[in-house]
Backbone as JSON Lines, residues from 0, in Angstrom:
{"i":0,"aa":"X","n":[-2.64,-8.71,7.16],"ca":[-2.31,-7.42,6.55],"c":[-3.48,-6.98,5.71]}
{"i":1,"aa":"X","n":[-3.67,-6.04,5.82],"ca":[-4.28,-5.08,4.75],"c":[-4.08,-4.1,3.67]}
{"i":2,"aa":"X","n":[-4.78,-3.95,2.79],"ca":[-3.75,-3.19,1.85],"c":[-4.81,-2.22,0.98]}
{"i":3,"aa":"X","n":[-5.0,-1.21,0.85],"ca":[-5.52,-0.14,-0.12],"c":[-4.31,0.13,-1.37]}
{"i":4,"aa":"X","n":[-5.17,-0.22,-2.06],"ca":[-4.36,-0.33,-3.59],"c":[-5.33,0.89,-4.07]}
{"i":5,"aa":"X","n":[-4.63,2.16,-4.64],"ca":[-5.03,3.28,-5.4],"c":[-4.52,3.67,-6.28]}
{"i":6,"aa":"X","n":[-4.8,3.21,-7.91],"ca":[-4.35,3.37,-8.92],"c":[-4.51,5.37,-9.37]}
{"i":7,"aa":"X","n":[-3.06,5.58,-9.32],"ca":[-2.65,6.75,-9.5],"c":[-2.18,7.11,-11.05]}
{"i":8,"aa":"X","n":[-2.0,8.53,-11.42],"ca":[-1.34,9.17,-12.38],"c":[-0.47,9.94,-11.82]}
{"i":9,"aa":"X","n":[-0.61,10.16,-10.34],"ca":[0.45,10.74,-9.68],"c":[0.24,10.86,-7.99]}
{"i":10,"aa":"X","n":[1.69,10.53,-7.03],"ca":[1.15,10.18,-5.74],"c":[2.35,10.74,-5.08]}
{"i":11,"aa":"X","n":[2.05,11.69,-3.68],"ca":[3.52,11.9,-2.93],"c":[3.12,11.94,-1.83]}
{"i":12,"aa":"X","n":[4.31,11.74,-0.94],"ca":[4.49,11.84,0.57],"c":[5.23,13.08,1.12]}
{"i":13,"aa":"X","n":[4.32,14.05,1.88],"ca":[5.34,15.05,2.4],"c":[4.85,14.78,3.89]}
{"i":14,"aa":"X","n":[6.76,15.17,4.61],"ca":[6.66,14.95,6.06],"c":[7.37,15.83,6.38]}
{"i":15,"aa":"X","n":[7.15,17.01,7.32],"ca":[7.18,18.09,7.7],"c":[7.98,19.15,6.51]}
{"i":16,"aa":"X","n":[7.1,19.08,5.35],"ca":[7.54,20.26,4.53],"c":[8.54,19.5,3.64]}
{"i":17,"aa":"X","n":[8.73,18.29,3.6],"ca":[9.86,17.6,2.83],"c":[9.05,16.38,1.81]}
{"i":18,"aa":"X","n":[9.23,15.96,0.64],"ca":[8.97,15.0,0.31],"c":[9.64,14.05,0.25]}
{"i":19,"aa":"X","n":[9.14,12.89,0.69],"ca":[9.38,11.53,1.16],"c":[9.22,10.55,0.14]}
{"i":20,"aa":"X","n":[8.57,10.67,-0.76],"ca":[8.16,9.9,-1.85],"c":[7.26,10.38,-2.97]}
{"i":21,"aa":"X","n":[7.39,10.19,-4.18],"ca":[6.81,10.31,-5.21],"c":[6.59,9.45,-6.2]}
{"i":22,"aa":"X","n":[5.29,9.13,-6.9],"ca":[5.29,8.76,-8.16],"c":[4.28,9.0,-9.18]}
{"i":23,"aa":"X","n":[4.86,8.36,-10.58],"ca":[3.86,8.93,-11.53],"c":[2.79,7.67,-11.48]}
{"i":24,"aa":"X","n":[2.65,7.18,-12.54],"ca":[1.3,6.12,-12.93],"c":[2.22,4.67,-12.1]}
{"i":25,"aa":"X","n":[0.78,4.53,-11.08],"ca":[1.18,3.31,-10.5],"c":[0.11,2.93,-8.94]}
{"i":26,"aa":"X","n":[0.51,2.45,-7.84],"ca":[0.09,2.27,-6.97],"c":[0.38,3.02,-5.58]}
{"i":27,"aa":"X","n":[-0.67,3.84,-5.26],"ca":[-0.56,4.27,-3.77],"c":[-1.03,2.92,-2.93]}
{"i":28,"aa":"X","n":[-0.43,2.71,-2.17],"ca":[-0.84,1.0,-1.25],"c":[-0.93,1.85,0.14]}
{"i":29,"aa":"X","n":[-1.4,1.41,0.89],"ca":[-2.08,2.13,1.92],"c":[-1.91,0.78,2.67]}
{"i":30,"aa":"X","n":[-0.76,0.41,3.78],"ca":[-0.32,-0.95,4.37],"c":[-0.8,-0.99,5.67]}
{"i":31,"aa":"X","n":[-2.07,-1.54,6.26],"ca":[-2.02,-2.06,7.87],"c":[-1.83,-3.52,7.74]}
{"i":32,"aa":"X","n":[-0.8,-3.48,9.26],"ca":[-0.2,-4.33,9.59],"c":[-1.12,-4.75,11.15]}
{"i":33,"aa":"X","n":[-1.32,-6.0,11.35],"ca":[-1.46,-6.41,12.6],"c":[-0.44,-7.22,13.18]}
{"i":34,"aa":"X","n":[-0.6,-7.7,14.23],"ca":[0.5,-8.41,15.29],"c":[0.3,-9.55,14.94]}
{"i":35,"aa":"X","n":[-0.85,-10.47,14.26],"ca":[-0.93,-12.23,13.94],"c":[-0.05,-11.82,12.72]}
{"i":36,"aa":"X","n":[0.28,-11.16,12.01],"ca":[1.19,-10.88,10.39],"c":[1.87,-11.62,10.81]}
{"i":37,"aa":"X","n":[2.66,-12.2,9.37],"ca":[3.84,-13.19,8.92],"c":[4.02,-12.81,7.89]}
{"i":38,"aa":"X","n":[5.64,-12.95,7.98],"ca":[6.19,-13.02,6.28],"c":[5.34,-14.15,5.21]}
{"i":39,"aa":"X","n":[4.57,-15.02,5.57],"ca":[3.63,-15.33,4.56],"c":[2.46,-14.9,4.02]}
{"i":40,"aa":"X","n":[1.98,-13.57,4.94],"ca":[1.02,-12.85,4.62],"c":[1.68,-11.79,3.62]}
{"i":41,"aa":"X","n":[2.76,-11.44,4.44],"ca":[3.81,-10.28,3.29],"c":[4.43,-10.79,2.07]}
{"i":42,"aa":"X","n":[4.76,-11.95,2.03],"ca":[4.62,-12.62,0.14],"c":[3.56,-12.85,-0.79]}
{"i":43,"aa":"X","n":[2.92,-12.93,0.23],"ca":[1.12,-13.02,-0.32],"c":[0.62,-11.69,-1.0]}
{"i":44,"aa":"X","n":[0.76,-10.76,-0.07],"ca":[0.36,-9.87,-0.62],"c":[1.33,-8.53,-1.25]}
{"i":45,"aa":"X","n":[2.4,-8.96,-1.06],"ca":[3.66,-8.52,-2.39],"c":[3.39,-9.06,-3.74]}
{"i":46,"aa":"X","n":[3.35,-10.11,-3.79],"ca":[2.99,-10.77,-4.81],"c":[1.83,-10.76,-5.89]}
{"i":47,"aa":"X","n":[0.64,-9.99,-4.57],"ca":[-1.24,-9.97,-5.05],"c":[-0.77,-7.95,-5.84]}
{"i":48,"aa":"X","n":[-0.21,-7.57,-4.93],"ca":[-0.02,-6.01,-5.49],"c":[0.66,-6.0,-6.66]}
{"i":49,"aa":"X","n":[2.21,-6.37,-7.1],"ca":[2.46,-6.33,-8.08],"c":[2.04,-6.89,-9.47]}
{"i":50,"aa":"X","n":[1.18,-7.96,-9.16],"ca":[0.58,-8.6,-9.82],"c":[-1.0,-8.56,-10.58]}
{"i":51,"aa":"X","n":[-1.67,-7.11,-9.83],"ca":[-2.82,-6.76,-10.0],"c":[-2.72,-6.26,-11.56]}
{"i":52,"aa":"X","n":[-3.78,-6.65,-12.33],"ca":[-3.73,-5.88,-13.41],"c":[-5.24,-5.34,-13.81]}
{"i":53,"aa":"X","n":[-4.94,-3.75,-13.57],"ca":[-5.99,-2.95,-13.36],"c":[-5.61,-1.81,-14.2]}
{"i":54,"aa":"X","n":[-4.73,-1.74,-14.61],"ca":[-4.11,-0.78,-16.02],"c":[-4.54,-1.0,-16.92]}
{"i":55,"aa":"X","n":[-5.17,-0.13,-17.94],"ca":[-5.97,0.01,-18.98],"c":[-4.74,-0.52,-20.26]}
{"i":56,"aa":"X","n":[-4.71,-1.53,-20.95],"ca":[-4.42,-1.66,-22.48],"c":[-4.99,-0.97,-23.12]}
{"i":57,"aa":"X","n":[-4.57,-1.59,-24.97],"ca":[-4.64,-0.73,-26.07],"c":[-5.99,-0.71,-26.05]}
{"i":58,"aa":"X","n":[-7.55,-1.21,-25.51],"ca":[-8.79,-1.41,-25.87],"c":[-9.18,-0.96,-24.67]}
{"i":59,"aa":"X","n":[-8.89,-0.66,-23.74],"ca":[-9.2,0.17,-22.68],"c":[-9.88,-0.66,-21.52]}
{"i":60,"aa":"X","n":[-9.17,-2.03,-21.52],"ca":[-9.52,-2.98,-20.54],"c":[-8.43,-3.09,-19.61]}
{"i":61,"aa":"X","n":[-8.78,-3.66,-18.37],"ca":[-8.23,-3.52,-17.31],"c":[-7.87,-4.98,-17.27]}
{"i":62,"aa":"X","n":[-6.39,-4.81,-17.96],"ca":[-5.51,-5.91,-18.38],"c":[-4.15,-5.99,-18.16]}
{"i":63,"aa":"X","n":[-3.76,-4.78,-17.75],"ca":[-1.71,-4.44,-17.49],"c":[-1.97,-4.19,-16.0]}
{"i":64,"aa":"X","n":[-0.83,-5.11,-15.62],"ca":[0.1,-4.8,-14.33],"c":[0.87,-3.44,-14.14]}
{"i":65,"aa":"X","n":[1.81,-3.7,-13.02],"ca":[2.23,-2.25,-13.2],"c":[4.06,-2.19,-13.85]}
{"i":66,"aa":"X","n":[4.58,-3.39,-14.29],"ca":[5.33,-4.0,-14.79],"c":[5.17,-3.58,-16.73]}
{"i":67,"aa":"X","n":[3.91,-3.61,-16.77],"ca":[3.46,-3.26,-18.34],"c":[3.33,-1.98,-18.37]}
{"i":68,"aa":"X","n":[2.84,-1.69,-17.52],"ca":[3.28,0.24,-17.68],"c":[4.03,1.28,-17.06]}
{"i":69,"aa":"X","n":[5.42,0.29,-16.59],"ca":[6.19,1.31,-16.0],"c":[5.72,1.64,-14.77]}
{"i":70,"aa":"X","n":[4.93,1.41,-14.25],"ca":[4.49,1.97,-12.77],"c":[5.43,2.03,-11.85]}
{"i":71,"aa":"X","n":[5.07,2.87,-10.98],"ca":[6.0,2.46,-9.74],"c":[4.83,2.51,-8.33]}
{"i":72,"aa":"X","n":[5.54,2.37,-6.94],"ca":[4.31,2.09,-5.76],"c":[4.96,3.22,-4.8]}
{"i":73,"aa":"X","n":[4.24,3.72,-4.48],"ca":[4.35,4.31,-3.36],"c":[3.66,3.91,-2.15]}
{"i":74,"aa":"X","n":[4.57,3.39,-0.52],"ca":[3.87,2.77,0.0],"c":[3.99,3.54,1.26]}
{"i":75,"aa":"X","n":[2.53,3.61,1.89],"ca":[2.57,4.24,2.97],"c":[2.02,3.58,4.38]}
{"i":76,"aa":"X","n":[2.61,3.35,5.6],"ca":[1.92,2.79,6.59],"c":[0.4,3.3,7.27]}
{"i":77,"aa":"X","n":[0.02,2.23,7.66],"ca":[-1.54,2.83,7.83],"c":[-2.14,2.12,8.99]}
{"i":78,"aa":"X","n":[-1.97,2.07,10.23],"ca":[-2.51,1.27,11.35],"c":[-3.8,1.48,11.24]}
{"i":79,"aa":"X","n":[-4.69,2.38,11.13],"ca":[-6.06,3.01,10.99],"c":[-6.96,1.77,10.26]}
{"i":80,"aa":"X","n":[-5.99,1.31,9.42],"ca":[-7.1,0.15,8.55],"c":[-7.73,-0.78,9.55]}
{"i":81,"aa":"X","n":[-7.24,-1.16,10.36],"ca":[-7.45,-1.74,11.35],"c":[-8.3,-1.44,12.31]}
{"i":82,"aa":"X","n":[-8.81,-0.19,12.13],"ca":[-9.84,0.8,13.0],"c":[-11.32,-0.49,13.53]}
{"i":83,"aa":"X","n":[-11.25,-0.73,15.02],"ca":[-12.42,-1.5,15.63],"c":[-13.55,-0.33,15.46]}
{"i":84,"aa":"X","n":[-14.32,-0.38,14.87],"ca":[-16.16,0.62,14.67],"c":[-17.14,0.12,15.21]}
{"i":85,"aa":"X","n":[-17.14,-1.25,15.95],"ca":[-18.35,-1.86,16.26],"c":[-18.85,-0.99,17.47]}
{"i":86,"aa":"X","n":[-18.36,-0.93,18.51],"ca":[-18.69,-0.4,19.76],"c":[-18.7,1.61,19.61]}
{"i":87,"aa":"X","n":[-19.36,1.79,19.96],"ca":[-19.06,3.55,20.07],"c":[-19.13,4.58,18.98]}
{"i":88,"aa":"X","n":[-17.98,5.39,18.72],"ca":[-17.62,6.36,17.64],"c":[-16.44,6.49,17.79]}
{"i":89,"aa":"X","n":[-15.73,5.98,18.86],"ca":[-14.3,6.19,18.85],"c":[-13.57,5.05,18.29]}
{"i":90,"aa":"X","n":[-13.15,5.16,17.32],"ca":[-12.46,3.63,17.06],"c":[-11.57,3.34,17.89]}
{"i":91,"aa":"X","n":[-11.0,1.29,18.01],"ca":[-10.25,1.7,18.58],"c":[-9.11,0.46,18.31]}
{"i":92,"aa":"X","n":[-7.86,0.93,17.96],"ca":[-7.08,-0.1,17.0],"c":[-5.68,-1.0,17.55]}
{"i":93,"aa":"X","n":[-6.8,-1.87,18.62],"ca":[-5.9,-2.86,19.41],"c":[-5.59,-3.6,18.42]}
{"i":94,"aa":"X","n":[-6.37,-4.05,17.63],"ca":[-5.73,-5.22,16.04],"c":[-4.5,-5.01,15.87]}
{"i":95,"aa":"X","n":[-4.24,-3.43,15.5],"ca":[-2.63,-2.81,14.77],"c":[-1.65,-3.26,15.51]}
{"i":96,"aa":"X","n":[-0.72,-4.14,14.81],"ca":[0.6,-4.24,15.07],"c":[1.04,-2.9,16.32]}
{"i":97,"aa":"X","n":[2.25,-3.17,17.13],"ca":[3.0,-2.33,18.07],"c":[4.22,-2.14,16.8]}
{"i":98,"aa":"X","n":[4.92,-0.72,16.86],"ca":[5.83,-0.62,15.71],"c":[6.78,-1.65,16.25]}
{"i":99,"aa":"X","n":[6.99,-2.63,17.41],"ca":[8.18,-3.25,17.22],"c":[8.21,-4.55,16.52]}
{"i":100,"aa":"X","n":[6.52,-4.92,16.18],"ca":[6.29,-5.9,15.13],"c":[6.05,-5.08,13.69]}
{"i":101,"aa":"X","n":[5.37,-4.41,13.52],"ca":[4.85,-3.62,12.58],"c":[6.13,-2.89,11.33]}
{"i":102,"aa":"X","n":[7.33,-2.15,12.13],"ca":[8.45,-2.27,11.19],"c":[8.89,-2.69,10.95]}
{"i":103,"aa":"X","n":[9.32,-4.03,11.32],"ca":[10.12,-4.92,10.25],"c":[9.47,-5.47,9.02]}
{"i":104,"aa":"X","n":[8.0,-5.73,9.4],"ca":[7.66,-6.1,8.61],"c":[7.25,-5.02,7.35]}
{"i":105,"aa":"X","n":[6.81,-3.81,7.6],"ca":[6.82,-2.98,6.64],"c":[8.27,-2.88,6.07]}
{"i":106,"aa":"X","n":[9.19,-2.56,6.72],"ca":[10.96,-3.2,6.32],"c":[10.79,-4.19,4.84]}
{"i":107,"aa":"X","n":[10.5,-4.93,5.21],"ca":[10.38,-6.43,4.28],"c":[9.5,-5.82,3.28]}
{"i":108,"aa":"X","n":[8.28,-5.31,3.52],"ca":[7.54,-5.53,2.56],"c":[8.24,-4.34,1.35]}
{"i":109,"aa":"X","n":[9.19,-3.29,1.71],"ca":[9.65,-2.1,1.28],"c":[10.65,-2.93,0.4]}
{"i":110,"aa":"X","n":[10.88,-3.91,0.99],"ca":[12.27,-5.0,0.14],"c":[12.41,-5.99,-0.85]}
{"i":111,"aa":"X","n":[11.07,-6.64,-0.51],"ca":[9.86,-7.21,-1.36],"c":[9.35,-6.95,-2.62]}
{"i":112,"aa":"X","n":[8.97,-6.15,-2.66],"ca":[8.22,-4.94,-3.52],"c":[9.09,-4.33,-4.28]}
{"i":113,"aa":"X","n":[10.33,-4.05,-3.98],"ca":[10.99,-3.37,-5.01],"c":[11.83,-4.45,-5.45]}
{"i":114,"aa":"X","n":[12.11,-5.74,-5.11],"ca":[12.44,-6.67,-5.99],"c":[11.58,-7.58,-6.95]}
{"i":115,"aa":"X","n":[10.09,-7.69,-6.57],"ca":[9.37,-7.43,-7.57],"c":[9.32,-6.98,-8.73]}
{"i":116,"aa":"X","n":[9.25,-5.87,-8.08],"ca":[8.73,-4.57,-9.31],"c":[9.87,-3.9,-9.97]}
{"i":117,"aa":"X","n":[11.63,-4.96,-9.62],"ca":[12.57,-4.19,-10.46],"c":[12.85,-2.78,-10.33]}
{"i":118,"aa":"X","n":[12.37,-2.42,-9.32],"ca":[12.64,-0.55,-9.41],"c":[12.5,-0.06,-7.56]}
{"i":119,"aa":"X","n":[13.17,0.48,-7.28],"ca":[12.71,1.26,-6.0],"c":[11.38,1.77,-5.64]}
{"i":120,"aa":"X","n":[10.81,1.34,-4.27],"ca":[9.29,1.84,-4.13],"c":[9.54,3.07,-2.98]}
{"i":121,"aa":"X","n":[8.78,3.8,-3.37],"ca":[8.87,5.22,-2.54],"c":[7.61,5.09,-1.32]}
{"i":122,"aa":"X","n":[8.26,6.0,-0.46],"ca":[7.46,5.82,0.86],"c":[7.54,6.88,1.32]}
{"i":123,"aa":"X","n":[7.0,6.62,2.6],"ca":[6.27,7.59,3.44],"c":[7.24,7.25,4.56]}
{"i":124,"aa":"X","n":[7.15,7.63,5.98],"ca":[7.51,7.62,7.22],"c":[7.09,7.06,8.53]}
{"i":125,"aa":"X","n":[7.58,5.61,8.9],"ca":[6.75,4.98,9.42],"c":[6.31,5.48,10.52]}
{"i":126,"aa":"X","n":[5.14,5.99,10.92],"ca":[4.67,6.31,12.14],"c":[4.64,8.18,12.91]}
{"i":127,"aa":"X","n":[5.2,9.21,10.86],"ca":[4.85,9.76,11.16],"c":[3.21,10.96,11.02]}
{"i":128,"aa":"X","n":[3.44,11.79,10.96],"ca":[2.46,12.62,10.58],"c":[2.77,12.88,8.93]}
{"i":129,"aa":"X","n":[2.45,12.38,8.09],"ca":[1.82,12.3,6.66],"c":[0.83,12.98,6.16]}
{"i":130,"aa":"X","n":[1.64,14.04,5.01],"ca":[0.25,14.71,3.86],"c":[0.65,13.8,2.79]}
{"i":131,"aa":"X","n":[-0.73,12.91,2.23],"ca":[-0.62,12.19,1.15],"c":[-1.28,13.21,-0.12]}
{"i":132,"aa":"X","n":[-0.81,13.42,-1.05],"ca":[-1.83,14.02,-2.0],"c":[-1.41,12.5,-3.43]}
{"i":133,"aa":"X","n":[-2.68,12.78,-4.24],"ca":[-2.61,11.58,-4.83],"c":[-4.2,12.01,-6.22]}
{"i":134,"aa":"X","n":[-3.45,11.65,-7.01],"ca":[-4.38,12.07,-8.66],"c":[-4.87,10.17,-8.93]}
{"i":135,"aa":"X","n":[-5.96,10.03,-8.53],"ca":[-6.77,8.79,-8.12],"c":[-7.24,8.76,-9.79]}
{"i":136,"aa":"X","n":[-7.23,7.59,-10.84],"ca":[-6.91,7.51,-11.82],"c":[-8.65,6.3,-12.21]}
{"i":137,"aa":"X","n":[-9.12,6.86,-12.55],"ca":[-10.24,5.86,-12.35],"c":[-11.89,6.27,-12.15]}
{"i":138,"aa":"X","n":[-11.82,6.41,-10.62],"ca":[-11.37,5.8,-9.6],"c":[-10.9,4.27,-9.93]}
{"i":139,"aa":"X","n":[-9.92,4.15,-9.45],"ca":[-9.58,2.28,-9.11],"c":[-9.05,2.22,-7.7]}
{"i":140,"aa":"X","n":[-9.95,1.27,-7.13],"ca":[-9.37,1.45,-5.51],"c":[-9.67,0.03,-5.15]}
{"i":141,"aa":"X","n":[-8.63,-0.72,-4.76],"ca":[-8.77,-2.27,-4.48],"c":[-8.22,-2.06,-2.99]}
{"i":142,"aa":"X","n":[-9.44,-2.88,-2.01],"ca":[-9.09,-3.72,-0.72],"c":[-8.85,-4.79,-0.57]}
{"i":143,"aa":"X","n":[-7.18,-5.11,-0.26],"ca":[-6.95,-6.21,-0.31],"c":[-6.44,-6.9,1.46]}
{"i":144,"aa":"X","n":[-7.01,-8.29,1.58],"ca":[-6.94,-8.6,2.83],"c":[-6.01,-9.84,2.88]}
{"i":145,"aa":"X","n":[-4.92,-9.9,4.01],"ca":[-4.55,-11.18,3.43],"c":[-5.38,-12.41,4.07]}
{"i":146,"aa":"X","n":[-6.24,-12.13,5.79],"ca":[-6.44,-13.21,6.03],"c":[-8.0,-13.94,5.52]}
{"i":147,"aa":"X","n":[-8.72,-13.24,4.1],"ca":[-9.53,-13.49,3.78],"c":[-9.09,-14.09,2.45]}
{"i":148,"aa":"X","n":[-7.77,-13.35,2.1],"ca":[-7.36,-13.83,0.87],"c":[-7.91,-13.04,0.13]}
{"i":149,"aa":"X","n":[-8.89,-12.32,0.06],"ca":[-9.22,-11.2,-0.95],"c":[-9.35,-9.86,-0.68]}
């Protein structure tokens, strides 16, 4: 799995004219999934997201989780992370999970995550056409991998 962590002041999902998800100060996660994934990659990195502490304390160090400041996550699917660039200009993203592996496990990780983080995580639409808009707080933008571990 892969994961774009984008520390927000504010993040939403609209899908055809509707919003799908919103939040204030917290994490836009940006989730590719491949087909080797396991629920041990998805505790791994449930665990690495809620647990990041990249939130500014009283001295303006990047010391609070998102647990210390109320955050919440908004999580959106993202096969693209997965984008092959070596050959050509066309990418091309045999890596990405097929949605009949790919949703459950985003499933889980939607289940995961909000037992974590004590609060409901807002989302997006798996697999559809997505306008993300998002107030990028920082910048703070963490790539997180699970099979590198970082």
């Amino acid at each position: 799995m892969r994961a774009v962590l984008q520390r927000v002041t504010q993040a939403s999902c609209v899908v055809n004219g509707e919003v799908t998800g919103q939040i204030n100060t917290g994490f836009l996660v940006l989730l590719g999934i491949e087909d080797a994934d396991t629920t041990d990659d998805l505790d791994w990195l449930a665990q690495k997201i809620v647990g990041m502490r990249v939130f500014s304390d009283e001295n303006d160090l990047m010391n609070k989780a998102l647990a210390d400041v109320d955050g919440g996550i908004l999580l959106i699917s993202q096969f693209t992370l997965f984008a092959a660039t070596k050959k050509g200009n066309r990418p091309g993203f045999t890596r990405a999970a097929k949605p009949i592996v790919a949703i459950p496990l985003y499933e889980q990780m939607i289940i995961k995550l909000s037992a974590l983080l004590g609060k409901k995580v807002e989302t997006g639409i798996f697999g559809a056409d997505m306008k993300i808009s998002l107030l990028n707080d920082g910048p703070v933008t963490i790539l997180i991998d699970t099979k590198n571990k970082e």
